[in-house]
C-alpha positions as CSV (number, residue, x, y, z in Angstrom):
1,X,195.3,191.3,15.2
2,X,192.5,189.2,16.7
3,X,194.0,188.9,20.3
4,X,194.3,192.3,20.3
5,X,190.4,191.9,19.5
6,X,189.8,189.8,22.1
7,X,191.2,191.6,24.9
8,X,189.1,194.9,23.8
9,X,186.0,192.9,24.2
10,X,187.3,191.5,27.7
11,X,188.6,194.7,29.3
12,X,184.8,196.0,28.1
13,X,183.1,193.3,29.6
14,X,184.5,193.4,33.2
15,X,182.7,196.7,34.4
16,X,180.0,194.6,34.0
17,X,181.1,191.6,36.0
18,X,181.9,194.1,38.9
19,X,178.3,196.1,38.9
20,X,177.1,192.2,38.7
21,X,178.5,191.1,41.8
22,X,178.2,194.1,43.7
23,X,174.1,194.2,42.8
24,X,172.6,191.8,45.2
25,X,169.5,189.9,44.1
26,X,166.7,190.1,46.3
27,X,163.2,189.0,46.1
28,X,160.4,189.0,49.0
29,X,157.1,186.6,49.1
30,X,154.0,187.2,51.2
31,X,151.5,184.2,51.4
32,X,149.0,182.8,52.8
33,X,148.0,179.3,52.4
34,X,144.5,179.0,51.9
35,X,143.6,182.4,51.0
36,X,140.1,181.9,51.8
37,X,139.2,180.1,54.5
38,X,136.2,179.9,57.5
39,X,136.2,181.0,61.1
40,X,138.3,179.4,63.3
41,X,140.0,177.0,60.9
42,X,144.1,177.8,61.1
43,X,145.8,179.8,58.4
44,X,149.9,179.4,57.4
45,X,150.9,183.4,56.6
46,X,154.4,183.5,55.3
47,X,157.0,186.1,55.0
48,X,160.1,185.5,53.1
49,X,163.1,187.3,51.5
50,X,166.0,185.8,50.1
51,X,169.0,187.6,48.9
52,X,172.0,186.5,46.9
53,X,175.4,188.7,47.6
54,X,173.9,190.9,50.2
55,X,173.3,191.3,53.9
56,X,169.7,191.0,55.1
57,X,169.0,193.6,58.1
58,X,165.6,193.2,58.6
59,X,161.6,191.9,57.5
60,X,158.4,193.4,58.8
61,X,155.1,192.8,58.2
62,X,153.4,196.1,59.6
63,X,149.9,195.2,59.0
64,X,150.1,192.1,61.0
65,X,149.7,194.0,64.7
66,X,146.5,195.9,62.6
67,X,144.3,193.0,62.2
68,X,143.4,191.8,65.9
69,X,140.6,189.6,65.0
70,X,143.4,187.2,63.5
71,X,144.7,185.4,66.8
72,X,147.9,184.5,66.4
73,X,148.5,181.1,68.0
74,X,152.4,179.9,66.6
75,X,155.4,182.4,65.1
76,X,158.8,180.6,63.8
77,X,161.8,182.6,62.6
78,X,163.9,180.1,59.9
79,X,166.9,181.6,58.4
80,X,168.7,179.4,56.5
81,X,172.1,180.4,54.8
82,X,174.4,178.6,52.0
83,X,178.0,179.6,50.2
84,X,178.6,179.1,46.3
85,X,182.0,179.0,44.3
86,X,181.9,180.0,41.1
87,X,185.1,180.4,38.5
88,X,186.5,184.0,38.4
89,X,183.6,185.5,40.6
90,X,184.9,184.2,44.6
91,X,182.4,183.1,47.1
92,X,178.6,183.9,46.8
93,X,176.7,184.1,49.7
94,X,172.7,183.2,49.4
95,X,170.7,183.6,52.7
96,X,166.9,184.0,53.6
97,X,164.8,184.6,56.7
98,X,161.2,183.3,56.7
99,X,158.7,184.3,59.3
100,X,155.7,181.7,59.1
101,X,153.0,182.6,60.8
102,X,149.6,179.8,62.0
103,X,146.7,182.1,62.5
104,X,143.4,181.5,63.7
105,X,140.4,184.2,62.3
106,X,138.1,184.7,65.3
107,X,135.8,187.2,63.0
108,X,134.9,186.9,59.1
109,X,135.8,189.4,56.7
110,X,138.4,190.6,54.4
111,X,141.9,191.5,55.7
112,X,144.2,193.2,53.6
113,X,148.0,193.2,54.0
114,X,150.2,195.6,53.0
115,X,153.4,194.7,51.1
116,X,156.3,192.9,53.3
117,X,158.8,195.2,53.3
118,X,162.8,193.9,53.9
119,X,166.0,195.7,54.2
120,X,169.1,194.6,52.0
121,X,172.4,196.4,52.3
122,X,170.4,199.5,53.4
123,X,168.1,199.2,50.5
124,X,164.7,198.2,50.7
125,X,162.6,195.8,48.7
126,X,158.9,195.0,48.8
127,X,156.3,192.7,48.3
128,X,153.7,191.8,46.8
129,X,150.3,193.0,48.6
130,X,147.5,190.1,50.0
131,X,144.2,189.7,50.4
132,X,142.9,187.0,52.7
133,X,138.7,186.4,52.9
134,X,137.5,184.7,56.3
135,X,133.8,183.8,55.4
136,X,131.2,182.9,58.8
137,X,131.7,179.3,59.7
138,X,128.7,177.3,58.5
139,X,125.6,179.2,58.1
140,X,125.9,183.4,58.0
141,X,122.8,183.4,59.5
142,X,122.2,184.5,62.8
143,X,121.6,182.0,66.0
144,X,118.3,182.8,66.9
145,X,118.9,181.1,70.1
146,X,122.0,183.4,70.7
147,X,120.6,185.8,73.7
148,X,122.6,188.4,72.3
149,X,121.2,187.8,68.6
150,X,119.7,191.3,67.6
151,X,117.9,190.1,64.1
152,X,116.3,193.3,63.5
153,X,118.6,195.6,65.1
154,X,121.6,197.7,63.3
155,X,124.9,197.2,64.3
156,X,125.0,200.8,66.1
157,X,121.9,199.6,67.9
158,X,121.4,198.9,71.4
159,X,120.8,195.1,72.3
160,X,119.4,193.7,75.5
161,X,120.9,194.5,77.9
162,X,124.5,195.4,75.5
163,X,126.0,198.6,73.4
164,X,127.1,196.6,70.1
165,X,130.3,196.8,69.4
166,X,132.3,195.1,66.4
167,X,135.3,194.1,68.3
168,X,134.4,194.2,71.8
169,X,131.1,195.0,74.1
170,X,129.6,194.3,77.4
171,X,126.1,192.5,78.2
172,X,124.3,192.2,81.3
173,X,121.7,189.3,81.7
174,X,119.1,190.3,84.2
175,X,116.5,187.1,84.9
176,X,113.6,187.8,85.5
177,X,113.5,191.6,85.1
178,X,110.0,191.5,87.3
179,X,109.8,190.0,90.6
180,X,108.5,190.5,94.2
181,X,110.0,192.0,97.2
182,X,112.9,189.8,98.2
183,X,112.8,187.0,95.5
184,X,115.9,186.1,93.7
185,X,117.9,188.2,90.5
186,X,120.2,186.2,88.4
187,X,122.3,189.0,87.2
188,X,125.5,188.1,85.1
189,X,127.8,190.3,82.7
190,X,130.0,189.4,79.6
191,X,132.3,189.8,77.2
192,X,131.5,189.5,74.0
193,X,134.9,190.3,72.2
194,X,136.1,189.2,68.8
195,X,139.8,189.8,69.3
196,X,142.8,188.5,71.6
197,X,142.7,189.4,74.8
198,X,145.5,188.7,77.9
199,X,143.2,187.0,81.1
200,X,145.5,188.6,83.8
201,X,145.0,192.1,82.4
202,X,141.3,192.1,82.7
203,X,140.0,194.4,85.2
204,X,136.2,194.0,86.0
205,X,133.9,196.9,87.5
206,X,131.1,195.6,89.2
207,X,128.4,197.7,88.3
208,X,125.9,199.6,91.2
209,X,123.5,197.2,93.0
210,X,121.6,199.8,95.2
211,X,118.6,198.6,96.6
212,X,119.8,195.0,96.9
213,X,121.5,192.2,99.1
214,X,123.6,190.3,96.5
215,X,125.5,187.0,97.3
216,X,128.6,187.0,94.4
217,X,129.6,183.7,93.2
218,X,132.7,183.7,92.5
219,X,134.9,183.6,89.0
220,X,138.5,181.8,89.6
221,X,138.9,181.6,85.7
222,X,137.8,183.0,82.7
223,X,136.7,180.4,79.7
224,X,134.4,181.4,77.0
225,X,131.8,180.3,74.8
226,X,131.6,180.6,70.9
227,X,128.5,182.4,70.0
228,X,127.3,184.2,67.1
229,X,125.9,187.8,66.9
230,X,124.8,189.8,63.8
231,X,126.5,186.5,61.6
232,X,130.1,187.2,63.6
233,X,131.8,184.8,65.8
234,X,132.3,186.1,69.3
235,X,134.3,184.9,72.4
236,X,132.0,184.9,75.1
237,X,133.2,185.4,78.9
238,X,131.4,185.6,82.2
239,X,133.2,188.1,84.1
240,X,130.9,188.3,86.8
241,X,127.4,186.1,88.6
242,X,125.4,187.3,91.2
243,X,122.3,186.6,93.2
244,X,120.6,189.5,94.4
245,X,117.7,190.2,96.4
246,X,115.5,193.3,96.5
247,X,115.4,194.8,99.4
248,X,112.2,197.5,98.1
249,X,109.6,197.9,95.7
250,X,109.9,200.0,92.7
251,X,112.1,200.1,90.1
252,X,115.7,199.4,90.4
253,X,118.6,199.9,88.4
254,X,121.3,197.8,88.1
255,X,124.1,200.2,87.1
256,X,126.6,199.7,83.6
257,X,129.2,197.5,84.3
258,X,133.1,198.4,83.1
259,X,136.2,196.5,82.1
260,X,139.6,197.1,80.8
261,X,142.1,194.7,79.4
262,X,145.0,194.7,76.7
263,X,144.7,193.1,73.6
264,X,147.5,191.3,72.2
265,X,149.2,191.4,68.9
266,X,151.0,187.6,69.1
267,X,154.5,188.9,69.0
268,X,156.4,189.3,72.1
269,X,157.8,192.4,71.5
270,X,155.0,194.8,71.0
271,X,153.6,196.4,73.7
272,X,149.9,195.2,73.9
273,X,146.7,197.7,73.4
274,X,144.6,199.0,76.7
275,X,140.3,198.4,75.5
276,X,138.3,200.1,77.6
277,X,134.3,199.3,77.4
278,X,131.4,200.4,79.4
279,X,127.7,198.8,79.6
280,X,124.4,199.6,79.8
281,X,121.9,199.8,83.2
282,X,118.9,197.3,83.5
283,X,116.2,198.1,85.1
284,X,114.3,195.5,87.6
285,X,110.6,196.4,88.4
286,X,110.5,195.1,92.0
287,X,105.9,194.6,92.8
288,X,105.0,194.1,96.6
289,X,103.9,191.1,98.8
290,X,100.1,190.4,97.9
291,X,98.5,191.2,101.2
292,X,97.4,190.3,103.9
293,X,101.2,190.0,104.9
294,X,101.9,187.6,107.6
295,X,104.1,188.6,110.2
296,X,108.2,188.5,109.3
297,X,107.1,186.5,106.2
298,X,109.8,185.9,103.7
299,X,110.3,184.6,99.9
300,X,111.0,181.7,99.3
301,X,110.2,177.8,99.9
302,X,111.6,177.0,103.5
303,X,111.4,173.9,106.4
304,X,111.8,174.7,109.8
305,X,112.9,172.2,113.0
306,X,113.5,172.9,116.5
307,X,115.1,170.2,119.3
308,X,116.8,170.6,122.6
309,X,119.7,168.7,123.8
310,X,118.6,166.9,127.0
311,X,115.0,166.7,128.4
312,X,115.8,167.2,132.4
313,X,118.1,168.9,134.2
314,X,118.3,170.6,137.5
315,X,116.2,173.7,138.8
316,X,118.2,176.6,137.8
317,X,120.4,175.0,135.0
318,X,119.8,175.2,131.5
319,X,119.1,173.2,128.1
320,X,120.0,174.4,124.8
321,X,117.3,175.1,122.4
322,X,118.3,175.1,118.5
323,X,115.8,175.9,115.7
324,X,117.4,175.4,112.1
325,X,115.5,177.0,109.1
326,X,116.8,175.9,105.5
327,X,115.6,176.6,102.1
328,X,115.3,178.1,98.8
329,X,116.1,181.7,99.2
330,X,118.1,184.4,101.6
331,X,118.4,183.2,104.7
332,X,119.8,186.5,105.5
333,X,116.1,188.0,105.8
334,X,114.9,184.7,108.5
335,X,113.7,186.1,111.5
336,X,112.0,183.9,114.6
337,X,110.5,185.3,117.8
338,X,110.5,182.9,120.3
339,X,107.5,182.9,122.7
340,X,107.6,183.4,126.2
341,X,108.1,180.4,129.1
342,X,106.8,180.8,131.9
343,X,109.3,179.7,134.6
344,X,112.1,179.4,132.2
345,X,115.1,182.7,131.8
346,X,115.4,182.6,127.9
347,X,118.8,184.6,127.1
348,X,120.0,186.1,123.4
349,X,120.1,183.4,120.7
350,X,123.5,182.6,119.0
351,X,123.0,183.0,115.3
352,X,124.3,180.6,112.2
353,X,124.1,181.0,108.6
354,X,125.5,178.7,106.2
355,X,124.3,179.6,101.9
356,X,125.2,177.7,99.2
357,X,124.9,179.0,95.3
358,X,123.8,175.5,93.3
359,X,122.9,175.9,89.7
360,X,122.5,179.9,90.0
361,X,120.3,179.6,93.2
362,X,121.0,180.3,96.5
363,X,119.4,178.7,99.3
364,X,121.5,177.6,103.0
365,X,120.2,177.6,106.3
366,X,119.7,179.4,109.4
367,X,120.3,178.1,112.8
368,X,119.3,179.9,116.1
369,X,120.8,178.4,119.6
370,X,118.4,179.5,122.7
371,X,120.2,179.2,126.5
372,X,117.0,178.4,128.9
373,X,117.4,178.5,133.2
374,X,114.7,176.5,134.4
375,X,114.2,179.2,137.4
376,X,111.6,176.7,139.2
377,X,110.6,173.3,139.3
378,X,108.5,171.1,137.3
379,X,107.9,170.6,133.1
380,X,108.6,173.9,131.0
381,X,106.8,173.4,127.3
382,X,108.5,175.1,124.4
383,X,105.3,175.9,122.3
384,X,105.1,175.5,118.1
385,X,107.8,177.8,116.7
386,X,106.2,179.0,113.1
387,X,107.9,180.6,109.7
388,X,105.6,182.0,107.4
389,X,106.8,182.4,103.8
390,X,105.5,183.4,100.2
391,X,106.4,181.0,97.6
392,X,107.4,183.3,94.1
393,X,106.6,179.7,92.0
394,X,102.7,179.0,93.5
395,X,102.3,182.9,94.5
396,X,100.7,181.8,98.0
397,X,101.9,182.1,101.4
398,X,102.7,178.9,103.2
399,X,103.6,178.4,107.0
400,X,106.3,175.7,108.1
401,X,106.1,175.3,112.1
402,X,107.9,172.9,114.5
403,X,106.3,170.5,116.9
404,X,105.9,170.9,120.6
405,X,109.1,170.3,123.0
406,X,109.3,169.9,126.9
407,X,111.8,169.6,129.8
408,X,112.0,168.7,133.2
409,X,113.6,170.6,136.0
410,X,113.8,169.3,139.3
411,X,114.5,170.3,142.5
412,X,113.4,173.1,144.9
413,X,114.5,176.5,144.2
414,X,116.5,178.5,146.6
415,X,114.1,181.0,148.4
416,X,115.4,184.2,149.0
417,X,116.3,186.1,151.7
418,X,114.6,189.0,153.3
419,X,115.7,192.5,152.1
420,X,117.5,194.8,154.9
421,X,116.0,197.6,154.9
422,X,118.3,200.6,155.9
423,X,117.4,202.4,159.5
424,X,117.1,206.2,159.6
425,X,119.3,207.3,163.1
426,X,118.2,210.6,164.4
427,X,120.4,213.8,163.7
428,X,122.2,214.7,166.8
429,X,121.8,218.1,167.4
430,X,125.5,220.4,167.8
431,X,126.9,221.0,171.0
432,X,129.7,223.3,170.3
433,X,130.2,226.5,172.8
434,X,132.5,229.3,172.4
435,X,134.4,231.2,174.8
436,X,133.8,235.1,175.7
437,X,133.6,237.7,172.9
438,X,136.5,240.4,172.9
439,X,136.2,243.8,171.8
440,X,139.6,245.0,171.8
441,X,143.4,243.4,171.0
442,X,146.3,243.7,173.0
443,X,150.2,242.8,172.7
444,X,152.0,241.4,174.9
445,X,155.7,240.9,175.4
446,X,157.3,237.3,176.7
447,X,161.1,237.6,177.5
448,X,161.0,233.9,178.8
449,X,163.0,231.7,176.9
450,X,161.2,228.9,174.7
451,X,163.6,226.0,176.2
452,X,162.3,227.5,179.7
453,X,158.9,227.0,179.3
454,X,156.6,223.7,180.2
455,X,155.2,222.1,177.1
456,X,158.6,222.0,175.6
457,X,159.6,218.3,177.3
458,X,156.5,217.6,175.8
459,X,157.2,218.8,172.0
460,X,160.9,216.8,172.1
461,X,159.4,213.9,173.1
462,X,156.4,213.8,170.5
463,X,158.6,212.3,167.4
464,X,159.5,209.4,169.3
465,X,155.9,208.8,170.4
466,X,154.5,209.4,167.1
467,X,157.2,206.2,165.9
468,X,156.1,204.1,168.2
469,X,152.3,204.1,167.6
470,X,153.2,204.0,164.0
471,X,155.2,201.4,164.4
472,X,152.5,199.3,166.8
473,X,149.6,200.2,163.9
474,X,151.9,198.6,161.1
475,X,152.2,195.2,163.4
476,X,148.3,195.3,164.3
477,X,147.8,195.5,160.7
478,X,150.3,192.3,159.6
479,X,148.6,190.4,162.7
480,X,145.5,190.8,160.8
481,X,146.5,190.1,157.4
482,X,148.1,186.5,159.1
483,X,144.8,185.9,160.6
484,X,142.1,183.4,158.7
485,X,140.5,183.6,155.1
486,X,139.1,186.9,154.7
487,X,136.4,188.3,152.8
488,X,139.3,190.0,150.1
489,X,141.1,187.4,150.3
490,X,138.7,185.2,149.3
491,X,137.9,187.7,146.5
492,X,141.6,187.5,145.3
493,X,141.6,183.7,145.5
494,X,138.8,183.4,143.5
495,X,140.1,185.7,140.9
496,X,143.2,183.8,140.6
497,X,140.9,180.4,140.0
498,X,139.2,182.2,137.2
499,X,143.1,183.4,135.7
500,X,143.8,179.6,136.1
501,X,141.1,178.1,134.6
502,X,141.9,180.6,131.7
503,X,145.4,179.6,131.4
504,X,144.3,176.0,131.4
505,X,141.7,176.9,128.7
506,X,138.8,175.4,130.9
507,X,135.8,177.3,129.6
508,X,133.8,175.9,132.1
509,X,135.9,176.2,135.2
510,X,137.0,179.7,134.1
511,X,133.1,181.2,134.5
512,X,132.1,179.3,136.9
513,X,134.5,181.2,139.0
514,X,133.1,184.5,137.3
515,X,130.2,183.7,138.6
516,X,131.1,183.0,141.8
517,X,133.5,185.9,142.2
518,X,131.1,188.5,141.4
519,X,128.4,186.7,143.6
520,X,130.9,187.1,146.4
521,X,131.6,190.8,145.5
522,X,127.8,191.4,145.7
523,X,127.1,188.9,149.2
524,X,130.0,191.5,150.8
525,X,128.7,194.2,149.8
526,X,124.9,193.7,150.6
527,X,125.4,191.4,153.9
528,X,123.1,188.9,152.4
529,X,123.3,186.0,150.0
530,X,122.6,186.5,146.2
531,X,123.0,183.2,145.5
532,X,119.8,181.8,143.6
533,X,118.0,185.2,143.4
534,X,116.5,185.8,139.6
535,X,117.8,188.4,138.0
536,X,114.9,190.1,138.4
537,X,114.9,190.1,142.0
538,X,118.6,190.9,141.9
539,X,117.5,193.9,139.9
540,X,115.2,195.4,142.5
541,X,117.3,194.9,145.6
542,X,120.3,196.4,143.8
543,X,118.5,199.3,143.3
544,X,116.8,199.8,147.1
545,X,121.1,199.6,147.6
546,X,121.3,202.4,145.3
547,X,123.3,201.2,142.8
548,X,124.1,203.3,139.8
549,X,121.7,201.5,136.3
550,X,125.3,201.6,134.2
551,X,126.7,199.1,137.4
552,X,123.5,197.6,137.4
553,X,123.4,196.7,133.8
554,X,126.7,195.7,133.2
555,X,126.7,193.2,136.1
556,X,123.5,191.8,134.6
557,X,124.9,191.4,131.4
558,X,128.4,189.8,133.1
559,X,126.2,187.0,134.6
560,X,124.0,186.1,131.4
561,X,127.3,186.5,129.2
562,X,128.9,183.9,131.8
563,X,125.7,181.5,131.9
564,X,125.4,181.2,128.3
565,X,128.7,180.5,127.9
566,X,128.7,177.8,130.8
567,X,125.9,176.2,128.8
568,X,126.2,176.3,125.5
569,X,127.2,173.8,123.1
570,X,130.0,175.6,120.9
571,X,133.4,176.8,122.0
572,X,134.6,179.7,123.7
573,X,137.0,181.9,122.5
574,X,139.9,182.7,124.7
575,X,140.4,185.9,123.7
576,X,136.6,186.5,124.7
577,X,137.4,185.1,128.1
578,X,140.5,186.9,128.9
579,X,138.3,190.3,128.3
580,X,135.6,189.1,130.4
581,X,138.1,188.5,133.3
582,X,139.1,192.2,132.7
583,X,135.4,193.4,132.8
584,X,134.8,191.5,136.2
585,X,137.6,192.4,137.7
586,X,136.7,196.3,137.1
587,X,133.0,195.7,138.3
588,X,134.5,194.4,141.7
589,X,136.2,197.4,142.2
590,X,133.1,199.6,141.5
591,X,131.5,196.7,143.9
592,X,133.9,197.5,146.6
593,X,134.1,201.3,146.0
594,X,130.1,201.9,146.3
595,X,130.9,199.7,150.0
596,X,133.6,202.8,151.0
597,X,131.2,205.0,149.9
598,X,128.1,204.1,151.8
């Protein structure tokens, strides 16, 4: 009787046993160790399940991706696993997975989580909900030194030069915001942005600049600043500097800068979120020079120094006069007029500019090169060269000038040679008589045959004539062209000199034979020698030739291009050279077709 009790309470009992191991037990922790802390001091969030005699599919913590003022800087995945054997149940398997979190607040406040949810065996279990308090690190109160501060302004309010935003704005520094007429902007915009941001998705707008020159310096990287606004911790970053320079009075607007970037959640598969922003203009009052304005003064604070590179040379060679003019402010707006020489051809200056942006101000230096042809003999001065400038710092114009320079040139110049003047032959009067008038027409009838009649010996015999005194012209011809140097020959040879000296990259050599081939062209051409003649004189006498001004000017402008570049002191470029052999080579043919023609 009490087995058969026994077994009645055992066969009741196993039901029990079965729903027991077929019930997994799950539980699921969300924590944050501290729960309170201070900006920028790392936070340990951790989400854990652990599940005995089930399956785990899957853990998510939703509100994780929400909260993009909490930078995450370090995720680890740990799922450890372990097998128990217990009598009359088989093998239990326990498992977990923990996702543990560092975080770093960038922005106080309170951030709340909703409950961790995991999946067991289809089912799902939650969490507990958490709280976590970021308070201001240090004092809450804001840095009055913080140029974005806005003490008495609401957070909808607009700041200098900024829109407040609580996650993300732009801000453009203008310094000063009055200045005169071509004196130096500091103009720079940033980011002010409390949540994670990916550098290479930022994409910068630079905002309108009309009515200035602006020199950009240049950012290869972003870094940021910590700085506090409104009692919040903000990551600062310059996304753009520039120098600019007024270029007219009034007031001008420096238009609202834009940017776009993705912010980032921390985990790798969640596709990041696009933040668009847009800023606000500044306006720049821009007051005139005080007058009396001296001629092509500038703004700034600027030395000035002038030398030449050898003191005598030859009548009707050249020296190379180089003025360099550096300073505070844009060199861009220099400008130097050199005075006249008497004696001396002064050709187009070469033009240098070197700037340099040092500790947000730009400064550099211009240099101007001068080619001068002592056209007679004796000492050429090169009067004071002056730069007048208005200094933004004293408000007073101040004048930097160069001293006094002189050359040699020696040697008699080349007089020229008398113009040939054309002679007016007398018109021939015609000559031309004509046979007797006829009133009437009449036909007549030849039965003679043509083979009969006289001139027809004469018409066989013409083609073979005809040969023969072509064939005595084509040998007069190649008699001539074996006979000495001739003028187009010369012309040729000289051409090929020039192609030589090109191929040898011989600056020099290569327009020195310019020179002398269009010299040539002209000597043939007018019967004279052109040699030595100033331009000026060359002028006149090539238009008593009647020489069109487009052939006049380019062939001017051939022989100044090829003395500068025979005398000056930097490089030629070949590619310069080879179309300058082109040009010459087409105003020899006009050369030579205006000789047909006359």
């Amino acid at each position: 009787m009490r087995a058969l009790a026994l077994l009645v309470v055992a066969s009741s009992a196993m039901p029990c046993f079965a729903r027991a191991a077929t019930e997994p037990e799950v539980t699921v922790t969300l924590n944050a160790t501290p729960n309170e802390a201070q900006v920028g001091d790392p936070v340990r969030l951790e989400v854990r399940v652990r599940a005995r005699g089930g399956n785990i599919e899957d853990l998510q913590l939703r509100d994780l991706k929400k909260h993009l003022e909490l930078e995450i800087v370090s995720h680890q995945t740990m799922r450890p696993m372990q097998f128990s054997f217990g009598f009359g149940s088989g093998v239990q398997k326990e498992s977990s997975i923990a996702n543990i979190y560092v975080l770093v607040p960038r922005a106080a406040g309170t951030y709340e989580f909703s409950p961790a949810v995991a999946k067991v065996d289809g089912k799902s279990y939650r969490s507990e909900p958490l709280t976590l308090v970021i308070r201001p690190s240090g004092s809450s109160a804001t840095d009055p030194s913080d140029p974005a501060s806005a003490p008495d302004g609401s957070p909808g309010g607009d700041l200098s030069g900024a829109r407040y935003d609580s996650r993300a704005f732009l801000r453009t520094v203008v310094e000063p915001t009055e200045v005169y007429l071509g004196q130096q902007v500091d103009i720079a915009v940033y980011l002010y942005t409390r949540i994670r941001l990916s550098p290479q998705s930022v994409v910068p707008s630079k905002p309108a600049m009309d009515g200035f020159w602006v020199h950009d310096d240049p950012i290869t990287s972003l870094q940021f600043e910590t700085v506090s606004v409104k009692g919040q911790q903000y990551r600062a970053y310059p996304i753009q500097r520039s120098a600019a320079f007024p270029q007219r009075s009034g007031e001008l607007a420096v238009g609202a800068p834009k940017i776009a970037f993705d912010a980032g959640t921390g985990n790798f598969f969640d596709a990041p979120q696009r933040i668009e922003r847009v800023g606000v203009p500044v306006t720049v009052r821009v007051k005139p020079l005080p007058p009396p304005v001296p001629a092509n003064a500038v703004v700034g604070n600027y030395a000035i120094e002038a030398r030449l590179d050898r003191k005598t040379v030859k009548t009707g060679d050249a020296v190379t006069l180089r003025v360099d003019a550096g300073g505070v402010g844009n060199v861009n707006d220099l400008r130097i007029d050199l005075p006249p020489i008497a004696g001396v051809r002064v050709l187009q200056p070469a033009i240098r500019d070197q700037r340099r942006l040092t500790n947000g101000g730009l400064s550099g230096t211009r240099s101007w090169e001068w080619i001068l042809i002592a056209e007679s003999p004796g000492e050429h001065r090169v009067p004071p060269i002056e730069l007048h400038f208005f200094d933004p710092e004293t408000e007073a114009y101040e004048t930097a000038r160069t001293t006094a320079l002189s050359f040699n040139a020696t040697g008699a110049t080349k007089p020229p040679e008398p113009t040939i003047k054309p002679v007016d032959a007398p018109r021939k009067l015609s000559t031309a008589t004509f046979g007797p008038i006829r009133v009437y027409s009449a036909l007549t009838r030849d039965r003679t045959p043509i083979r009969d009649r006289g001139w027809f010996a004469w018409l066989l015999a013409l083609p073979p004539v005809l040969f023969a005194l072509v064939w005595l012209g084509a040998a007069v011809s190649r008699q001539r062209g074996q006979r000495g140097t001739t003028s187009g020959a010369i012309q040729r040879k000289l051409l090929r000199e020039a192609e030589g000296a090109l191929q040898s990259d011989d600056p020099r050599a290569f327009y020195d034979r310019i020179v002398a081939s269009i010299t040539h062209a002209l000597d043939t051409r007018l019967n004279e020698s052109v040699a030595g003649l100033p331009h000026t004189q060359l002028l006149a006498r090539l238009s008593a030739e009647g020489f069109d001004e487009d052939l006049k000017q380019r062939l001017i402008n051939e022989l100044e291009g090829a003395d500068f570049a025979r005398f000056a002191a930097s490089g030629v470029n070949r590619d310069e050279m080879d179309r300058c052999l082109q040009r010459t080579t087409a105003i020899i043919e006009r050369i030579q077709r205006a000789k047909s023609a006359s």
